[in-house]
C-alpha positions as CSV (number, residue, x, y, z in Angstrom):
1,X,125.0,126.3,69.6
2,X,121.7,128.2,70.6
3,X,119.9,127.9,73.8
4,X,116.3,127.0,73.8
5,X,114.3,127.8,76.7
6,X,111.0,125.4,78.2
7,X,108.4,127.1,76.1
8,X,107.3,123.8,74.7
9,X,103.2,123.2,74.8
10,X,102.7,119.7,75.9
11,X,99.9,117.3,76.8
12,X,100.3,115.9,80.1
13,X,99.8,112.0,80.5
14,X,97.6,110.7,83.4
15,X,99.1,108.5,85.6
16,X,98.2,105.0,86.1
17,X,99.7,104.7,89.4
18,X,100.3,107.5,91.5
19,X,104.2,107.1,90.4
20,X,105.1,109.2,88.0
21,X,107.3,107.1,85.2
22,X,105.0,106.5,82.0
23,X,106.2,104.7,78.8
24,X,104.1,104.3,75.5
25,X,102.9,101.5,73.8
26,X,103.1,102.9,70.1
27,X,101.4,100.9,67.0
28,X,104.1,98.9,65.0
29,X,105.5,96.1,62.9
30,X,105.0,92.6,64.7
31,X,108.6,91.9,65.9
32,X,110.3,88.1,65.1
33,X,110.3,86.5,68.0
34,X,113.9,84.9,67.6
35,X,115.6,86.6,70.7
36,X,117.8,88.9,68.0
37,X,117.1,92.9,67.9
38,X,117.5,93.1,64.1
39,X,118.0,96.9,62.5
40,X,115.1,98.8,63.0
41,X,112.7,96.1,64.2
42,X,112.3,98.0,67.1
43,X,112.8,101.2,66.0
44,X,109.0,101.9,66.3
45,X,109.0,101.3,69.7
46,X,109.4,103.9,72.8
47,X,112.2,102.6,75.6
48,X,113.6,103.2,78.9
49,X,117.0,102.1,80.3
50,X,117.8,101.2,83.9
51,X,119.5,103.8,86.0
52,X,120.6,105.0,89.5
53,X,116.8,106.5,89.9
54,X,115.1,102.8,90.1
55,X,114.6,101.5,93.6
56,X,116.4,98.2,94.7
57,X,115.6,95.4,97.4
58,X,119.4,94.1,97.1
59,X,122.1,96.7,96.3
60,X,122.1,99.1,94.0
61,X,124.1,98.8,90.8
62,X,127.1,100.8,90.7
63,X,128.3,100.3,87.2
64,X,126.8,99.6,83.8
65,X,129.6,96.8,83.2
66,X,128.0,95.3,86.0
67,X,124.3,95.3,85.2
68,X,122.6,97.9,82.5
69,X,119.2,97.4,80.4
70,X,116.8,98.7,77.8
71,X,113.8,98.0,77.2
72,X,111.5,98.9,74.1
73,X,107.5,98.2,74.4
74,X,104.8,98.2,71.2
75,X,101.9,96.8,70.1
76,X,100.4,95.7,66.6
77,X,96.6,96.8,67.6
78,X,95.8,93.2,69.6
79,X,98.9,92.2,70.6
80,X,101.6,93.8,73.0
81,X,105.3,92.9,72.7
82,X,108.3,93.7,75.1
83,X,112.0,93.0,74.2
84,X,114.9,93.3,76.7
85,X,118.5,94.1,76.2
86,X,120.4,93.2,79.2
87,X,124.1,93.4,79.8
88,X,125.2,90.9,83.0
89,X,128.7,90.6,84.0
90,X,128.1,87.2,85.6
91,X,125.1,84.8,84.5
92,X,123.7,82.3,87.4
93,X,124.3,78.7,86.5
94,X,125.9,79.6,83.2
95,X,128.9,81.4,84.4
96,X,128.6,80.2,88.1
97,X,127.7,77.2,89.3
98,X,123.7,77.3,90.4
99,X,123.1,77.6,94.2
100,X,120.5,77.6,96.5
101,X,119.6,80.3,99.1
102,X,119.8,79.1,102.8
103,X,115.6,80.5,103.2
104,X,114.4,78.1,100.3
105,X,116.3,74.9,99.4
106,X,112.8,74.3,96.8
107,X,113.5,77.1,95.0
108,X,114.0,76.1,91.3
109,X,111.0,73.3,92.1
110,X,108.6,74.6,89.5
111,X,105.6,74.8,91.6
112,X,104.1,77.6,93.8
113,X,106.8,76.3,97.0
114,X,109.5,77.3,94.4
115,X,111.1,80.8,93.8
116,X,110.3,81.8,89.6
117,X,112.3,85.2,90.5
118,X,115.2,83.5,91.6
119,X,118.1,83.4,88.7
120,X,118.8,86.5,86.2
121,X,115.4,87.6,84.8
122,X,113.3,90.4,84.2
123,X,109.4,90.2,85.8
124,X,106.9,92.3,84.2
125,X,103.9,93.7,87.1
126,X,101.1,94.5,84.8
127,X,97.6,96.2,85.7
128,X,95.7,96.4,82.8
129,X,92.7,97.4,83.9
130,X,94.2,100.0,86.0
131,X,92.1,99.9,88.7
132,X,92.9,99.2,93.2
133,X,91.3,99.7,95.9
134,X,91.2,98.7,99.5
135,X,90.9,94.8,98.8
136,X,93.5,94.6,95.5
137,X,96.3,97.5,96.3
138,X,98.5,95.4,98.0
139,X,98.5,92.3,95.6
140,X,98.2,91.4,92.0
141,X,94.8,89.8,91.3
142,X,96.4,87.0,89.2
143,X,94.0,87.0,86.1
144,X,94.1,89.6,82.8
145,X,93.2,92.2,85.2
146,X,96.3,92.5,86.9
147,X,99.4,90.3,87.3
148,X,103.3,88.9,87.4
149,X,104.6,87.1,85.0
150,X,108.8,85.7,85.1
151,X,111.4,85.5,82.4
152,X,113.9,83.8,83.4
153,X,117.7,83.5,82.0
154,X,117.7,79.8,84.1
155,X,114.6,77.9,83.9
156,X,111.2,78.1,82.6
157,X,107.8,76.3,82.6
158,X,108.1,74.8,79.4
159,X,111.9,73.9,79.5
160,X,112.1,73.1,83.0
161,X,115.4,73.8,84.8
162,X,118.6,75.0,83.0
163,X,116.2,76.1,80.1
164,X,115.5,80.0,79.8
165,X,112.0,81.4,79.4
166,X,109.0,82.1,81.3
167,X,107.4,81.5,84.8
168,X,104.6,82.0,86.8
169,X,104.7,84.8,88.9
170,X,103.3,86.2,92.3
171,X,100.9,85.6,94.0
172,X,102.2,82.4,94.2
173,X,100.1,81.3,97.1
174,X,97.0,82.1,95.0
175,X,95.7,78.2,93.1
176,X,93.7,80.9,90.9
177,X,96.6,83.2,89.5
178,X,99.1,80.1,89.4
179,X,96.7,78.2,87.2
180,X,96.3,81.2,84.8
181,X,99.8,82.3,84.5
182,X,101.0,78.5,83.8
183,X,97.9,77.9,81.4
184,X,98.8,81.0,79.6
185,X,102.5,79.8,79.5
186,X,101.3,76.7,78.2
187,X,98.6,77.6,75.4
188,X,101.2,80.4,73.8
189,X,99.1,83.4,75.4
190,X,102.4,85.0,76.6
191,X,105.7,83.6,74.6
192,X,109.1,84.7,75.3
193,X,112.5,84.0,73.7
194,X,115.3,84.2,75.6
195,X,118.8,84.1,74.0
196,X,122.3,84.4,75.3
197,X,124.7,87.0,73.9
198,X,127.5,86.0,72.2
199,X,130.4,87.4,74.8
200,X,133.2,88.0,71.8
201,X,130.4,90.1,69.5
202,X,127.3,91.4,71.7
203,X,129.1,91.4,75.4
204,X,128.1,89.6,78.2
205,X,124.4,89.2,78.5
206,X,120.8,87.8,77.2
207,X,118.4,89.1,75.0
208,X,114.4,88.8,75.6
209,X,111.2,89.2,73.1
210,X,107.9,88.9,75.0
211,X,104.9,88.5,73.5
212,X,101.7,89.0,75.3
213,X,98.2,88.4,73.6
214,X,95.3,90.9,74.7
215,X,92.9,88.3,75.3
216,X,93.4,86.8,77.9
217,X,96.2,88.7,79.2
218,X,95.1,92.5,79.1
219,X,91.3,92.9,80.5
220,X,90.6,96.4,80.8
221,X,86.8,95.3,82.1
222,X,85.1,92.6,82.8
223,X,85.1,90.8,79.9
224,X,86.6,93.3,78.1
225,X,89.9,92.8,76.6
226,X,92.5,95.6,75.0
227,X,92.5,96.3,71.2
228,X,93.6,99.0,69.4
229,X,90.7,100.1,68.0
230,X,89.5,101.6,71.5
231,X,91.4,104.3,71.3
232,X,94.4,105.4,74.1
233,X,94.1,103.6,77.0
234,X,96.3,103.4,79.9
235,X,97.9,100.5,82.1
236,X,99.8,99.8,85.3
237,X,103.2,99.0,85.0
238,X,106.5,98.1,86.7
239,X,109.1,96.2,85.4
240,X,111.4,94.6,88.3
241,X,115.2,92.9,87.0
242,X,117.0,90.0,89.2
243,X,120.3,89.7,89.5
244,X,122.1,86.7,90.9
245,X,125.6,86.3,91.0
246,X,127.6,84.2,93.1
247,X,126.6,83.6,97.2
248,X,129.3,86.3,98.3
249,X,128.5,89.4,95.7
250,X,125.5,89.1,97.6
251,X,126.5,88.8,101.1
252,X,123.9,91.4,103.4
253,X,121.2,91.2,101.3
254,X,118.7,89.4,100.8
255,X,118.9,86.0,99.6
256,X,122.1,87.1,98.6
257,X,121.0,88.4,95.4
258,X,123.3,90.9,93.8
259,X,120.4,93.4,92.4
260,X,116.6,93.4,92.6
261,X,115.6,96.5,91.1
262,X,112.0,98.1,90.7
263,X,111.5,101.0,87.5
264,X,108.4,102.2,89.6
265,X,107.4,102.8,93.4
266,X,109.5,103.5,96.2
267,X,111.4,101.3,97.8
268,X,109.3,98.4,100.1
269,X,106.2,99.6,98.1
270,X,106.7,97.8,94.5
271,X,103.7,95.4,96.0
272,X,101.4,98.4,95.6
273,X,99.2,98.6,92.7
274,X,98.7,102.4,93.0
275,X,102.5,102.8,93.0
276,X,103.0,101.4,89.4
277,X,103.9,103.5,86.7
278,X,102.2,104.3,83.6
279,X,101.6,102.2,80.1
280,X,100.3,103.8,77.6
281,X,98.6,101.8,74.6
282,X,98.4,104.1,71.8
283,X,96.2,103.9,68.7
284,X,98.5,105.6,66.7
285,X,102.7,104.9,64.9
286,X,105.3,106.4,67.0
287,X,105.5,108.0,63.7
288,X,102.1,109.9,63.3
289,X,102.6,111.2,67.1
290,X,102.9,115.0,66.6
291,X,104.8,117.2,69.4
292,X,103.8,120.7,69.3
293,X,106.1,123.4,70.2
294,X,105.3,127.2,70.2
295,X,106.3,129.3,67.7
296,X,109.3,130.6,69.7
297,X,111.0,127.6,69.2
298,X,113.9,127.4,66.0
299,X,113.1,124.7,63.9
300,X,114.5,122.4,62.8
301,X,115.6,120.7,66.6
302,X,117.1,117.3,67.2
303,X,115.7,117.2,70.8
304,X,112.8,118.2,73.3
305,X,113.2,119.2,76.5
306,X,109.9,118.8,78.1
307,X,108.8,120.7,81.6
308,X,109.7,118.8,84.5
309,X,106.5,117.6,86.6
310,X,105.8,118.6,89.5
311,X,107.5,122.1,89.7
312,X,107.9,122.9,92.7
313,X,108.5,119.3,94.2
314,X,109.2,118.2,97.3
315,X,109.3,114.3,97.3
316,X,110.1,113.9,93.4
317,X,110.0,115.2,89.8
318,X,110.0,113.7,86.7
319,X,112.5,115.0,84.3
320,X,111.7,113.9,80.6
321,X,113.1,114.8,76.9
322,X,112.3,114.1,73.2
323,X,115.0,113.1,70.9
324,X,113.6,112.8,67.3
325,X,116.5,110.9,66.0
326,X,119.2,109.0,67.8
327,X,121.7,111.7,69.3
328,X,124.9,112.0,72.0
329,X,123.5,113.6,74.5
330,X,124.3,114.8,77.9
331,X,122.0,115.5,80.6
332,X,123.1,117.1,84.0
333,X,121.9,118.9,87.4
334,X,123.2,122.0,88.6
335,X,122.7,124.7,91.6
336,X,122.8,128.5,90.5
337,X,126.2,128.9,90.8
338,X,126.9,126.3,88.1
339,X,128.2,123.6,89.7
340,X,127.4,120.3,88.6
341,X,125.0,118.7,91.6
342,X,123.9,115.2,89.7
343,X,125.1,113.7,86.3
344,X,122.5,112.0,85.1
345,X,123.6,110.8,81.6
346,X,126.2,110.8,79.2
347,X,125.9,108.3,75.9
348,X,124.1,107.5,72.9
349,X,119.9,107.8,73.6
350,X,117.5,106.7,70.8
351,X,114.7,108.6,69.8
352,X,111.3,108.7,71.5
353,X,110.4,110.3,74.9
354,X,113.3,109.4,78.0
355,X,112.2,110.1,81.2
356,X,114.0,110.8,84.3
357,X,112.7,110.7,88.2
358,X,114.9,112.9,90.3
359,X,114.8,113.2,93.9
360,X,116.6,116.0,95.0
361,X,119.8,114.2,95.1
362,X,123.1,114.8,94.7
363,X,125.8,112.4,93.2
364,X,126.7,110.9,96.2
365,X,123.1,110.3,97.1
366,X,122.7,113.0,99.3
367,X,119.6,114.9,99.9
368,X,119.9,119.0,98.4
369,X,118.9,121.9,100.1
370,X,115.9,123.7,98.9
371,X,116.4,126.2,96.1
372,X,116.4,126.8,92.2
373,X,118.4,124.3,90.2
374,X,118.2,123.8,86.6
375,X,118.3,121.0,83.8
376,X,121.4,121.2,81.3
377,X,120.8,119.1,78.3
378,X,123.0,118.8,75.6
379,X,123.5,117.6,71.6
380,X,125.9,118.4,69.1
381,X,123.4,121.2,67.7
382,X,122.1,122.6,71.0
383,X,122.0,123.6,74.7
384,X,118.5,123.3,76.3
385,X,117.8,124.6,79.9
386,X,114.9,124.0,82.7
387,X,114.2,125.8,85.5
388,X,113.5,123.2,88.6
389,X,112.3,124.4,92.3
390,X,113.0,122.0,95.4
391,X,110.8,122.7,98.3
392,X,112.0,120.7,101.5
């Protein structure tokens, strides 16, 4: 086993929010919308998972048994396509009976009085022209330049109640953005197949594919729409996942829902346009997407360890790695007398760039002194280490 130190030359990515999580939006196959994750029709697609570093409105989940999800995100050069796999111990009005909360007894009415989040779904936050300011930070604009759309494992606009798929999204009190999210619902602008796992085979669960067509849905300008052909370009994103279970798993919180987690922005600031994370549409194949390391490096490697960003940090740092094929690996925090601060992960990781925002916490959620602490990541094949400073 050799150990590889951060020598690696890198090109930063620029931010679309001031948040730093990023995904990209490689160039691909065009997935089959069926709501099945067939062998390798994803593969050219970069993913993130849900962890203990998102932010929640409603109880953080403690276990993946309870809640876990990846997501994988490409585009075909004028089209861009999501697909969720989510693992739920207990589905709302599948498992359990559907219930209403006591703030809302209108909320699966399918109109802007109802509540399109509430049920087991994921809702994507999407600024595609990545743009705020004084007037817009605060809320979604509600057309292709910015805006929320609902999948939903419950109900949908097309289906109507007890029939999974999609919703419109906030700002519900806005005739303008409820008019363009149900029209592009209706006309097939944005599609989504939602499927329920088959408990004895897959686990307990639901599978999405999420289809979103540029134009209308992705205005970088005025009147401009994404295509591939324009080269990178980058998008606000957050991706937020409900979780309903029954009344009492969510007794104290909000609604009573068991989970509402956020992948970007602190929490109470997911509203926040400028707090987004980063999409990045590439021109290019996950494939043809060189990494450069320097000539100090052994090659052949299975893995990258990238540089964490910022370093020093005070507030947060983003810790992010490169597998090139799919790899056990093992990812952990420790002080510089070797003990084991924060386990971060320990499992199977596909290839493509993972990305981890760590707050200078320890296991128990506890804030760390300042000091040095370092990054231990781990293959079969090798050991990789990163130096991290934590300013307080």
């Amino acid at each position: 086993m050799r150990i590889i130190g951060l020598q690696f030359i890198i090109a930063l990515s620029l931010f679309a929010g001031n948040y730093p999580n990023s995904i990209t939006a490689y160039r691909g196959t065009t997935p089959t919308l069926d709501g099945y994750l067939s062998p390798s029709e994803w593969d050219d697609a970069d993913a993130l998972h849900h962890d203990a570093t998102w932010n929640s409105d409603a109880g953080k989940v403690k276990s993946a048994a309870d809640y876990a999800m990846t997501c994988w995100v490409k585009h075909d050069g004028t089209t861009l396509y999501f697909a969720f796999d989510i693992t739920d111990d207990t589905l709302y009005g599948i498992d359990i009976d559907a219930w209403l909360p006591d703030g809302n007894a209108l909320a699966h009415e399918l109109s802007p009085q109802g509540w399109p989040w509430f049920a087991d779904g994921v809702e994507i936050f999407l600024n595609p022209e990545n743009q705020w300011n004084n007037t817009t930070k605060k809320e979604t604009k509600g057309d292709g330049a910015s805006w929320k759309i609902v999948c939903s494992s419950y109900k949908s606009r097309l289906g109507g109640v007890g029939i999974p798929g999609l919703l419109e999204g906030e700002p519900r009190s806005s005739s303008t953005a409820w008019n363009n999210y149900q029209q592009w619902i209706e006309n097939g602008s944005q599609q989504a197949v939602v499927r329920l796992k088959d408990a004895m085979t897959e686990g307990h669960g639901f599978i999405i594919e999420w289809k979103i067509a540029a134009d209308p849905c992705l205005q970088i300008k005025p009147g401009l729409y994404w295509n591939a052909s324009q080269g990178e370009w980058t998008m606000g994103l957050n991706i937020e996942i409900q979780d309903l279970d029954s009344k009492a798993a969510g007794s104290g919180n909000w609604s009573n829902f068991h989970h509402i987690d956020y992948w970007a922005a602190e929490q109470g600031k997911k509203e926040l346009l400028e707090r987004w994370g980063a999409l990045i549409l590439s021109p290019n194949a996950k494939s043809e997407t060189a990494i450069t390391i320097s000539d100090e490096v052994p090659s052949p490697v299975s893995c990258i360890l990238h540089p964490s960003y910022p370093n020093p940090f005070n507030d947060s740092t983003t810790i992010s790695f490169t597998p090139l094929e799919h790899e056990l690996m093992q990812l952990d925090l420790i002080n510089v007398e070797g003990k084991i601060v924060r386990h971060v992960w320990h499992g199977m990781v596909g290839s493509g760039r993972q990305r981890f925002v760590w707050r200078g916490d320890d296991n128990a959620g506890n804030p760390l002194p300042s000091g040095v602490y370092f990054c231990l990541l781990q293959t079969k094949k090798e050991y990789m280490k990163g130096k991290i400073v934590l300013i307080r």
